[in-house]
C-alpha positions as CSV (number, residue, x, y, z in Angstrom):
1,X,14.6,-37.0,15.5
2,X,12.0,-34.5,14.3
3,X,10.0,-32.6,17.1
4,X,6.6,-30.7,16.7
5,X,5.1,-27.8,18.8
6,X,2.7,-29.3,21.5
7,X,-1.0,-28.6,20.8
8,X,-1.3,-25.9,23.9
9,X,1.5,-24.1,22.2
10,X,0.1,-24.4,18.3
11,X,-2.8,-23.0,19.7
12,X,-1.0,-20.1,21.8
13,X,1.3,-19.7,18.3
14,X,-2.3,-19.1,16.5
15,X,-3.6,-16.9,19.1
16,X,-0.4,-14.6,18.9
17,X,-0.7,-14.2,15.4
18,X,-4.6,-13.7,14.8
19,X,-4.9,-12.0,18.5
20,X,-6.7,-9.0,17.3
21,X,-9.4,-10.7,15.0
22,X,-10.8,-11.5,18.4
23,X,-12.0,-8.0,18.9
24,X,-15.5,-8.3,16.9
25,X,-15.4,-4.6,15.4
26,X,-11.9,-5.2,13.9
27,X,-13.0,-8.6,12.9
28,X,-15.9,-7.4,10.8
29,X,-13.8,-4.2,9.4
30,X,-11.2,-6.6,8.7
31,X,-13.3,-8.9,6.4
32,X,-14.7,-6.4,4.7
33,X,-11.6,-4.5,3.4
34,X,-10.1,-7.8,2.5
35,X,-12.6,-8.7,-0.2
36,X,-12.6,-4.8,-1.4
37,X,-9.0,-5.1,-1.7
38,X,-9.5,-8.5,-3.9
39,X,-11.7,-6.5,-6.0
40,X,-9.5,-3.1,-6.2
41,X,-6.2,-5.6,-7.0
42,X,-8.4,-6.6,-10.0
43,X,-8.7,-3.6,-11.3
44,X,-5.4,-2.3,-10.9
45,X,-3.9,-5.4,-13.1
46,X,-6.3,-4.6,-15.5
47,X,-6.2,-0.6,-15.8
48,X,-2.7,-1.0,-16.3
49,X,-3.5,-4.0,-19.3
50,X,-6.2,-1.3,-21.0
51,X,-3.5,1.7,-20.9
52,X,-0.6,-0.2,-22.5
53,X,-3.2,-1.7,-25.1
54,X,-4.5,1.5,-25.8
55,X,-1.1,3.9,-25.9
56,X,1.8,1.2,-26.0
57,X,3.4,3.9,-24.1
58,X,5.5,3.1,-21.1
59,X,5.3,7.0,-20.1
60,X,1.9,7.0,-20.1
61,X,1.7,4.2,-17.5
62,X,3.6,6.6,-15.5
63,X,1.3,9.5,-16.1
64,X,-1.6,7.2,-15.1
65,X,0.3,6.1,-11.9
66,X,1.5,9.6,-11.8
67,X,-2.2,11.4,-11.9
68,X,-4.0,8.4,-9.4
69,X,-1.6,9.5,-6.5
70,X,-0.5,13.3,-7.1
71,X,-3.8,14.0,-5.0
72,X,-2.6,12.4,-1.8
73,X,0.9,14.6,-2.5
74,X,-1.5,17.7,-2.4
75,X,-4.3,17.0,0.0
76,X,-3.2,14.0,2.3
77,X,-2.4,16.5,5.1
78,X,-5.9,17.9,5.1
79,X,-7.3,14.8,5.1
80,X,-5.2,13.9,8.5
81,X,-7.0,16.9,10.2
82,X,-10.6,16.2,9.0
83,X,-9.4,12.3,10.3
84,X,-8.5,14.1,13.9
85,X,-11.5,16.2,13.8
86,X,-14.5,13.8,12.5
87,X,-15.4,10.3,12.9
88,X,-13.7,8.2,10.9
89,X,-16.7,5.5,10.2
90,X,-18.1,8.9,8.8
91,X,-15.3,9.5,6.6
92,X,-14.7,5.9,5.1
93,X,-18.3,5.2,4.5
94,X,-18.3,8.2,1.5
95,X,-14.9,7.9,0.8
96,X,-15.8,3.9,-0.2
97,X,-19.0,4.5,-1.7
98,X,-17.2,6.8,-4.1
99,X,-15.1,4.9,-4.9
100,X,-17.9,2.5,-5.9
101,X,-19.1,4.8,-8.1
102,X,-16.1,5.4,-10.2
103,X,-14.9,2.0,-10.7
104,X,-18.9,1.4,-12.3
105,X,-18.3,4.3,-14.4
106,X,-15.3,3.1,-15.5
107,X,-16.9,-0.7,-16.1
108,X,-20.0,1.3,-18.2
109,X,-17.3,3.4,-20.3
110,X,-15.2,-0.1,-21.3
111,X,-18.2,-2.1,-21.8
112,X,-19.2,0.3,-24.6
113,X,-15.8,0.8,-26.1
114,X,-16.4,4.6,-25.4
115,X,-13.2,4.8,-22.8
116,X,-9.6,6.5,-24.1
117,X,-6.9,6.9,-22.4
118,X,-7.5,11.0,-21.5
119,X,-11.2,9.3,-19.2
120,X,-9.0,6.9,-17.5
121,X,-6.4,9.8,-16.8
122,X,-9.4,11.5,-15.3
123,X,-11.0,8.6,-13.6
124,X,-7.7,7.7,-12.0
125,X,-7.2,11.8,-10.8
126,X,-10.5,11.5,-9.1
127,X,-9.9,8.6,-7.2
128,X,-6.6,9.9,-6.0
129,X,-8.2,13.0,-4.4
130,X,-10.4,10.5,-2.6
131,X,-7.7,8.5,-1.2
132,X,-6.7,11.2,-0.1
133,X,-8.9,11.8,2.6
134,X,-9.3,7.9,2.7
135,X,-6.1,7.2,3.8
136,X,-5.5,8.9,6.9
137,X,-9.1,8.1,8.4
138,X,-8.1,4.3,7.4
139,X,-5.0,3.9,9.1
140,X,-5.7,5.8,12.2
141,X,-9.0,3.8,12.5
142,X,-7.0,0.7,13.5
143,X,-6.0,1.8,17.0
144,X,-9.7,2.5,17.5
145,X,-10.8,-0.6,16.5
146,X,-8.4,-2.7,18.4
147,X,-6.8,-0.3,21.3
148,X,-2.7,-0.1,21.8
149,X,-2.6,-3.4,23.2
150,X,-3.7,-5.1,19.9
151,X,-2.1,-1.9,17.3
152,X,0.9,-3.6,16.2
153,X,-0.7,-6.9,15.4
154,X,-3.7,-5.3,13.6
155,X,-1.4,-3.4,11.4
156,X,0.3,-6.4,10.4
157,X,-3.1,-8.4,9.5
158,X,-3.6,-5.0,7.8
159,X,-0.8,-6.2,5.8
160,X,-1.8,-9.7,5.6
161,X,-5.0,-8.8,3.9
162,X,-3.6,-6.1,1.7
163,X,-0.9,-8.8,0.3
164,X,-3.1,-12.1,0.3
165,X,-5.2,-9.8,-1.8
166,X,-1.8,-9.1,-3.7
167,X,-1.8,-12.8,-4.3
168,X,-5.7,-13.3,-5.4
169,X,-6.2,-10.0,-7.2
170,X,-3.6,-10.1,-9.5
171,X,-4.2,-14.1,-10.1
172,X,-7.7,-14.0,-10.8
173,X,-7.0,-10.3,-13.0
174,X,-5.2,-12.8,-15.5
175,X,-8.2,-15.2,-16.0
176,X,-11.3,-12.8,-15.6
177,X,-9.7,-10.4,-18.6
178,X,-9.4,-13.5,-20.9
179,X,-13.0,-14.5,-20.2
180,X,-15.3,-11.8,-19.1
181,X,-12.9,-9.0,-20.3
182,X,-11.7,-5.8,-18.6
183,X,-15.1,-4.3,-18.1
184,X,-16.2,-7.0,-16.1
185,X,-13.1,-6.8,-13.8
186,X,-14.3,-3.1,-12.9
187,X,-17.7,-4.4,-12.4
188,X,-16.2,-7.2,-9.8
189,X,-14.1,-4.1,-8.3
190,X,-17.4,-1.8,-7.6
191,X,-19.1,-4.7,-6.3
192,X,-16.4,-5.7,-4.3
193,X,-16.9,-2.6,-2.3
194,X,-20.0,-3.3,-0.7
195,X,-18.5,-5.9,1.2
196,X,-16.4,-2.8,3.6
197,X,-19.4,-0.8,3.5
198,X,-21.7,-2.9,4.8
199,X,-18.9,-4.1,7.5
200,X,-18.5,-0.4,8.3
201,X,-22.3,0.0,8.8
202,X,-22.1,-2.6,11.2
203,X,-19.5,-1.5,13.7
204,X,-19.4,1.3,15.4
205,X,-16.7,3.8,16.4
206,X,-16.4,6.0,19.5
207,X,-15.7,9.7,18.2
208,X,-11.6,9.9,18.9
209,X,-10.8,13.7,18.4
210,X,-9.2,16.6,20.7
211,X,-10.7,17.8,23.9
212,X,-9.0,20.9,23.1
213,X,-11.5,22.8,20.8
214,X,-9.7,23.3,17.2
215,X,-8.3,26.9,16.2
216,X,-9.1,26.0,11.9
217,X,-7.9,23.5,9.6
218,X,-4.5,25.8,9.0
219,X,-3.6,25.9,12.8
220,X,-4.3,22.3,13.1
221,X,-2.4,21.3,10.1
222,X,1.0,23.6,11.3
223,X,0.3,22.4,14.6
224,X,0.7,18.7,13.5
225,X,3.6,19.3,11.3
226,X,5.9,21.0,14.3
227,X,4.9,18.2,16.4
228,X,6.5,15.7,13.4
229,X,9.4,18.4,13.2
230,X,10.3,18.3,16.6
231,X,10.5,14.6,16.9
232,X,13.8,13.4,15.2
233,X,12.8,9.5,15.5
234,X,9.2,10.3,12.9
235,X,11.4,12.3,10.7
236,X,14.2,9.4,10.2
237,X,11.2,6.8,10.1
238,X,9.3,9.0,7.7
239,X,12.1,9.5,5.6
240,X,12.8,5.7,4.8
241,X,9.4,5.5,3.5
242,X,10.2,8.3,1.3
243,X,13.2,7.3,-0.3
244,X,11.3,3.9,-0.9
245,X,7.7,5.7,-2.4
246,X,10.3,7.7,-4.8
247,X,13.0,4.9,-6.1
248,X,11.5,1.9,-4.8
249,X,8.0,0.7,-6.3
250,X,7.7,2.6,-9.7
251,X,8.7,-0.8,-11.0
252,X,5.1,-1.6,-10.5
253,X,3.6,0.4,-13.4
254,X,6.1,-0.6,-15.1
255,X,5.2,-4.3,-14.6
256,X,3.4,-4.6,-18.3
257,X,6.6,-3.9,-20.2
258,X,9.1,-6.4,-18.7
259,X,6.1,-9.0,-18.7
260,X,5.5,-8.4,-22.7
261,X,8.9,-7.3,-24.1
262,X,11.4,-8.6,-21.7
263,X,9.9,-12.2,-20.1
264,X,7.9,-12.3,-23.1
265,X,4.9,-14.3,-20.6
266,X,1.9,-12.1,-21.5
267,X,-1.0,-10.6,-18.9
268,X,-0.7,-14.2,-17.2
269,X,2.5,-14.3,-16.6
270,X,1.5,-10.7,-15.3
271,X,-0.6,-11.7,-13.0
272,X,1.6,-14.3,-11.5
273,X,4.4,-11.6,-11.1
274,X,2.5,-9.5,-9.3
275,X,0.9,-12.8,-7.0
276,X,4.9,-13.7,-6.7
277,X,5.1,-9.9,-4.9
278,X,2.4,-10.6,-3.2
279,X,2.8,-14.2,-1.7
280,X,6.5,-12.7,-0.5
281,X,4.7,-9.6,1.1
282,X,1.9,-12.3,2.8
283,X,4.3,-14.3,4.4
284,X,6.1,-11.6,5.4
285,X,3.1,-9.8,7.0
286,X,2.6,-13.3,8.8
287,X,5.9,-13.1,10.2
288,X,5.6,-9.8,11.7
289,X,1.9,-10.5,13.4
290,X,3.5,-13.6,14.9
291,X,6.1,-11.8,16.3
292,X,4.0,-9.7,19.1
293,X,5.6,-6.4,20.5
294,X,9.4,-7.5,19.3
295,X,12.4,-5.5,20.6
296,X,14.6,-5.7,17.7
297,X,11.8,-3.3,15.3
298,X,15.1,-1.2,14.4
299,X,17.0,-4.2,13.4
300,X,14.8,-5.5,11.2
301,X,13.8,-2.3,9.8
302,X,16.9,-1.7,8.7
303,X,17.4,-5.3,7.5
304,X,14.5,-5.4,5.0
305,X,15.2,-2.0,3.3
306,X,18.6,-2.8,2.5
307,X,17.7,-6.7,0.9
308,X,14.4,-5.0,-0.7
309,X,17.2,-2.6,-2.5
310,X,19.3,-5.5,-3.9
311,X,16.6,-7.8,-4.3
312,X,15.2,-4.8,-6.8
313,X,18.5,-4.9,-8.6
314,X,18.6,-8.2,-8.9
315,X,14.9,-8.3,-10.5
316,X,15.9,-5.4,-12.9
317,X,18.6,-7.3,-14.3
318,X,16.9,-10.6,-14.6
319,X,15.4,-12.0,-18.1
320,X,15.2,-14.9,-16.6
321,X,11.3,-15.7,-15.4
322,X,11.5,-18.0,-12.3
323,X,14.6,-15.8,-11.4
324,X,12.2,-12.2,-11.4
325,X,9.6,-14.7,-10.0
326,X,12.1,-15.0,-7.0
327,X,13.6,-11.3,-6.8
328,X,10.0,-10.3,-6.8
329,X,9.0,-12.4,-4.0
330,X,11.9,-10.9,-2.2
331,X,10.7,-7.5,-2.7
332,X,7.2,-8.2,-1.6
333,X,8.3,-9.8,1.3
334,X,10.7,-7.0,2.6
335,X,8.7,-4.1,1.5
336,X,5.8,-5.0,3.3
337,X,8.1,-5.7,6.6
338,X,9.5,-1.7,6.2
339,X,6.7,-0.2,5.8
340,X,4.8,-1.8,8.3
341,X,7.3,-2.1,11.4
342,X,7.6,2.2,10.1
343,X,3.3,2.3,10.3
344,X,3.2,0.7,14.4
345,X,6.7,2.7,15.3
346,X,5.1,5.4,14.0
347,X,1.3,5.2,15.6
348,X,3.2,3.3,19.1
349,X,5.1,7.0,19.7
350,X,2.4,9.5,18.9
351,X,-0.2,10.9,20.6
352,X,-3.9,10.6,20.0
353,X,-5.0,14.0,19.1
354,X,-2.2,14.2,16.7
355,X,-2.3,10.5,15.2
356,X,-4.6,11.4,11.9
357,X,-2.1,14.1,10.8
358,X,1.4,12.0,11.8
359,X,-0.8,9.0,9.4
360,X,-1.4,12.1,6.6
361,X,2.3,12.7,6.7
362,X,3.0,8.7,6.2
363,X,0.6,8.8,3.4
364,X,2.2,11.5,1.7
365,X,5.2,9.8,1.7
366,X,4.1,6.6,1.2
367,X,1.4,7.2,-1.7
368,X,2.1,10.7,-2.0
369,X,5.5,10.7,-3.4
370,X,4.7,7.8,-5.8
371,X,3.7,10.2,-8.6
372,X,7.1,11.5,-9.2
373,X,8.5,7.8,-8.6
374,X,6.0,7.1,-11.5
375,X,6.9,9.8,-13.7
376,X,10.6,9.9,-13.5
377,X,10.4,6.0,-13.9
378,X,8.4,5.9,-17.1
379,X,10.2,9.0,-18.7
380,X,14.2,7.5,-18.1
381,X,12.4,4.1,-18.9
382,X,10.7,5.8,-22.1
383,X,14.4,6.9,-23.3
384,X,17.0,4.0,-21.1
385,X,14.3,1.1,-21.3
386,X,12.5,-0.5,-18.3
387,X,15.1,-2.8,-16.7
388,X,17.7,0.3,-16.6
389,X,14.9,2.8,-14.9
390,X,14.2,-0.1,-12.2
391,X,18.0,-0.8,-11.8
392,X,18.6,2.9,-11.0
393,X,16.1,3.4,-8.6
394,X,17.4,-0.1,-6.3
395,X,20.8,1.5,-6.6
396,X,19.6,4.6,-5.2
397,X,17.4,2.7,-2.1
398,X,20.4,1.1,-1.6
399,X,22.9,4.0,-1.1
400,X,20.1,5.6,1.1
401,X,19.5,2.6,3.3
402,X,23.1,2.2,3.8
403,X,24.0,5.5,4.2
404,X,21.0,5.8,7.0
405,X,23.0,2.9,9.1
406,X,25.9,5.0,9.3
407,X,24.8,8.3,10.1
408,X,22.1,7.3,12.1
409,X,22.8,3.9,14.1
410,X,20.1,4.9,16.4
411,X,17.8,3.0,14.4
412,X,19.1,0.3,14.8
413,X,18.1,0.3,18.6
414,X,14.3,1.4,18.4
């Protein structure tokens, strides 16, 4: 006997999980970031293609990696003060438009067979000091699009369109380099961007910064870090997405190599790894929006870290396609559930005034640690080889996560 939900509670299903497109300035914001990030996927597939064509160098995939997110290491936690201090529209409307701007000049240098490795070292440096001030203002944005009642679904339709674009980038990348080449994929990236700024011209944002007038940029930055020191929950949170920025996604620049040399299934098969990532990381992302203001956060936080570690093992040891196909699906999927059941714990236990520099400090170790992932990655992978670089840094994730469940049960319960 098969049974089926009754319409009243598909629809109510529905609701739950979309609940905060309803709110007309997250809608529109929403929308626009998820084409951007179609376009910015693009690129990233193909920037990756264009350095190992040009170098054959696995290192310097890491460098790339390595120079793109080094700024957010540096300058993330000023960016979290100008976040708590400014309005964020502000922020995100020159942040994105310079972004623009470099992904043309990147398209122009291509197109002309005038680009070498050292400009797309530079280019990628430059748009890492963006992000740096890009980041915080974007994820401490949500809660003032949507309000507390609506934060924890928004972050996960966050995720939703940051992995459907996983799926489409990637997919697309594969076919757009065969026929209109790599140049044209940065065009389709810089164009892509109009489609957030012109949602972000559209909404507007009530000016959320501290009653209490600021003291300077070094007060407000020590100010916001005590705040993080003194709370032992952030620290444990924030150090989970540490250990997974550092061991845990360096496999992606590395994603060239095992598709040529080790699954020998070229930039398509490429594309469809990365679009195997990203489908796991969508449905996952699905699953947490659906789930509403769950009790059992802790649970299956500590859950997804330890099978994102062993599915990482499992995809470093593989040389079998459908079976990395699989292992990367797994990783997606889990990844995405970490880090964004740590983004709403995270955003649900802080205050207001402090929330841009608490989201500087997750950027830091989310995208800020990455460069050193990247670099020690591509160096042990320069002199081990790829699959043993990616198998060491699951081990380690998976030691961590363990380790984490036994000295710290506690977070089990949040």
């Amino acid at each position: 006997m098969t049974y089926s939900l009754p319409s009243a509670d598909r629809k109510s299903s529905a609701h739950l999980m979309f609940s905060s497109l309803q709110v007309r300035n997250y809608r529109v914001y929403w929308l626009g970031m998820f084409v951007s990030l179609i376009g910015t996927w693009i690129q990233q597939v193909a920037q990756s293609w264009l350095v190992f064509e040009l170098t054959n160098s696995a290192f310097l995939l890491g460098v790339v990696g390595f120079l793109s997110s080094i700024p957010i290491f540096l300058l993330s936690l000023f960016g979290g003060v100008l976040a708590d201090r400014l309005n964020k529209r502000n922020i995100l409307i020159l942040t994105q438009t310079i972004f623009m701007v470099l992904a043309f000049i990147l398209a122009v240098l291509t197109q002309n067979k005038l680009i070498t490795p050292a400009q797309i070292m530079i280019i990628a440096l430059l748009n890492g000091i963006v992000m740096a001030f890009d980041a915080p203002a974007r994820q401490a944005v949500v809660v003032e699009l949507v309000g507390k009642t609506h934060l924890f679904n928004a972050i996960a339709l966050n995720s939703v369109a940051f992995n459907s674009s996983r799926i489409i980038g990637p997919a697309l990348a594969g076919i757009l380099v065969a026929t209109i080449g790599m140049s044209g994929c940065f065009y389709i990236n810089g164009i892509s961007f109009l489609a957030v700024l012109i949602a972000l011209w559209t909404i507007s944002i009530k000016r959320g910064i501290n009653d209490v007038k600021s003291k300077g940029a070094f007060h407000d930055l020590k100010e916001g870090l005590i705040f993080i020191k003194n709370n032992r929950l952030i620290l444990a949170l924030i150090s989970n997405v540490a250990v997974i920025s550092l061991f845990g996604v360096a496999h992606i620049i590395l994603m060239p190599i095992f598709a040529n040399d080790i699954l020998k299934v070229g930039i398509k098969g490429l594309g469809v790894l990365l679009s195997a990532s990203g489908m796991g990381a969508l449905i996952g992302a699905l699953i947490l929006a659906k789930l509403g203001d769950s009790k059992r956060k802790g649970r299956l936080l500590c859950a997804s870290t330890i099978l994102f570690s062993f599915a990482l093992i499992i995809f470093s040891l593989s040389k079998i396609y459908w079976l990395s196909l699989v292992a990367m699906f797994l990783v997606g999927g889990t990844s995405v559930t970490a880090v964004a059941l740590i983004n709403t714990l995270l955003q649900m236990r802080v205050e207001d005034k402090f929330r841009g520099r608490v989201m500087s400090v997750f950027m830091i170790t989310f995208a800020g640690l990455m460069p050193f992932g990247n670099l020690i990655a591509g160096s042990i992978a320069q002199v081990m080889g790829v699959s043993f670089a990616v198998m060491l840094g699951g081990s380690i994730c998976a030691a961590f996560f363990l380790t984490v469940n036994v000295v710290y049960p506690k977070i089990r319960e949040i």
